[in-house]
Steps between C-alpha positions, in 0.01 A plus 500: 500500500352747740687499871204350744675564792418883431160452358168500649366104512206660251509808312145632324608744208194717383272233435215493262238227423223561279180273443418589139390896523541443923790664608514283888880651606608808337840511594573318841866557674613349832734296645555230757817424703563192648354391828237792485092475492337727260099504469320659232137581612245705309142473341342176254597611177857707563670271374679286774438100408593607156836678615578128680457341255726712228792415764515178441376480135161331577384854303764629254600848541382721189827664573723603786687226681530296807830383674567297709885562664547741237474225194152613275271177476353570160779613285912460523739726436819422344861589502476714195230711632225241290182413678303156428144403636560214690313160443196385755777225576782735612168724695410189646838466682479841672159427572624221721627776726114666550318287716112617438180447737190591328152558655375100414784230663501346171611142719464194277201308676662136442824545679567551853631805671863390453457397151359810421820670657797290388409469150587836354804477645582144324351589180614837467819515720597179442582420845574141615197312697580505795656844484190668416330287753653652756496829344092488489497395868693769589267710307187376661645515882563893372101550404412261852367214302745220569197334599300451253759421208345157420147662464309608175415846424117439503538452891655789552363857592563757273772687711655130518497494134660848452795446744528161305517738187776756720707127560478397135632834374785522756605167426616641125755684752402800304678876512150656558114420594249659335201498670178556290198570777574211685260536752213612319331196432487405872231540783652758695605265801676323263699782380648562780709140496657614140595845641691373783681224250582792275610744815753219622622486137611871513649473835724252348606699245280406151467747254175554410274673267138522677174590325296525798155679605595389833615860622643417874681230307627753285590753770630288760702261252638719278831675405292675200201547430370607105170603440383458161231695317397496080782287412797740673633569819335767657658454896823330603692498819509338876161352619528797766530811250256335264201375764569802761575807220376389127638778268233362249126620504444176344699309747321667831146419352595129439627461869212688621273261381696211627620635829170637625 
């Protein structure tokens, strides 16, 4: 069993996912400690979403692995130096510890804010009634929508929907939020609503894993800051040295077209 109080919350180890003859991530290394904020930006196509998604296994890795307080999700290793692939049950426990918010809320329409919050946490968690009650009231005062917890998602605005999506992750209590783009979906002066949400969720402390093309986000939020290009890591370091002093040709030229 691997010592978690000296591991990173999630380890990447030179990832690779391939689509058929599409290599997406051709060998992707990083890691996360706890309480930190890392964002990966880059172009469409370099392979972000998919990298999200091979942390917590909603896209097997072709090979590499993913760890998450030094324990590999896909495969364990035994006393006797034996490795075993581990079942999608045994997966599905560390993924339990990855709360994800995609690009579409993804609310069920026929139950209420609150039901849409408390009932991972029952049916997943297990947790008593009325302890995952409170638990998802907590969650919405956290994402400022206390208010509308007996309202459907249809009358809700879209940032509404996505901080109900932020409240209905962090009520699995996971290790880690991955955030998939969650702005991009949004009229920009809804955006803005989600970004403060996830800004108060750093101050506090939550580790998070950002895909973002929100660069001030990015900059002002984070303790690191990877820029992705053709499936590998071509920039990586604090927002300052990688927005003010880019090593990478490729790097500069994608800012530049953002930033001015």
């Amino acid at each position: 069993m691997a010592d978690p109080a000296g591991a990173p919350c999630v380890e990447v180890v030179d990832l690779h996912k391939r689509f058929g003859a599409l290599e997406v991530l051709r060998g992707v290394s990083f890691a996360v400690d706890r309480g930190s904020v890392v964002s990966i930006i880059g172009a469409s196509g370099s392979g972000k979403s998919t990298l999200l998604r091979c942390i917590n296994y909603l896209e097997q890795p072709t090979s590499g692995e993913v760890r998450i307080d030094g324990e590999p999700i896909g495969i364990e290793r035994r006393a006797d130096g034996s490795e075993r692939r581990r079942s999608m049950r045994e997966i599905g426990r560390f993924r339990r510890d990855l709360g994800m918010v995609f690009q579409q809320f993804n609310l069920w329409p026929h139950l209420t804010v609150l039901g849409n919050v408390v009932e991972a946490p029952i049916r997943v968690r297990g947790l008593p009634r009325r302890q995952a009650m409170e638990l998802a009231r907590a969650c919405l005062e956290r994402v400022q929508l206390s208010e509308k917890s007996s309202e459907y998602p249809a009358r809700l605005s879209g940032g509404q929907q996505q901080r109900v999506a932020i409240a209905r992750a962090l009520a699995m209590q996971p290790k880690v939020m991955l955030f998939d783009e969650a702005t991009s979906s949004l009229d920009p002066e809804l955006t803005g609503e989600v970004l403060e949400v996830m800004r108060g969720l750093a101050v506090d402390g939550t580790t998070m894993i950002v895909v973002t093309h929100e660069m001030g986000f990015a900059r002002e939020v984070s303790d690191r800051v990877i820029f992705l290009h053709g499936g590998l890591i071509e920039e990586e370091g604090p927002p300052a040295q990688v927005f003010g002093t880019p090593r990478s040709e490729r790097c500069r030229q994608f800012l530049a077209k953002l930033l001015h």
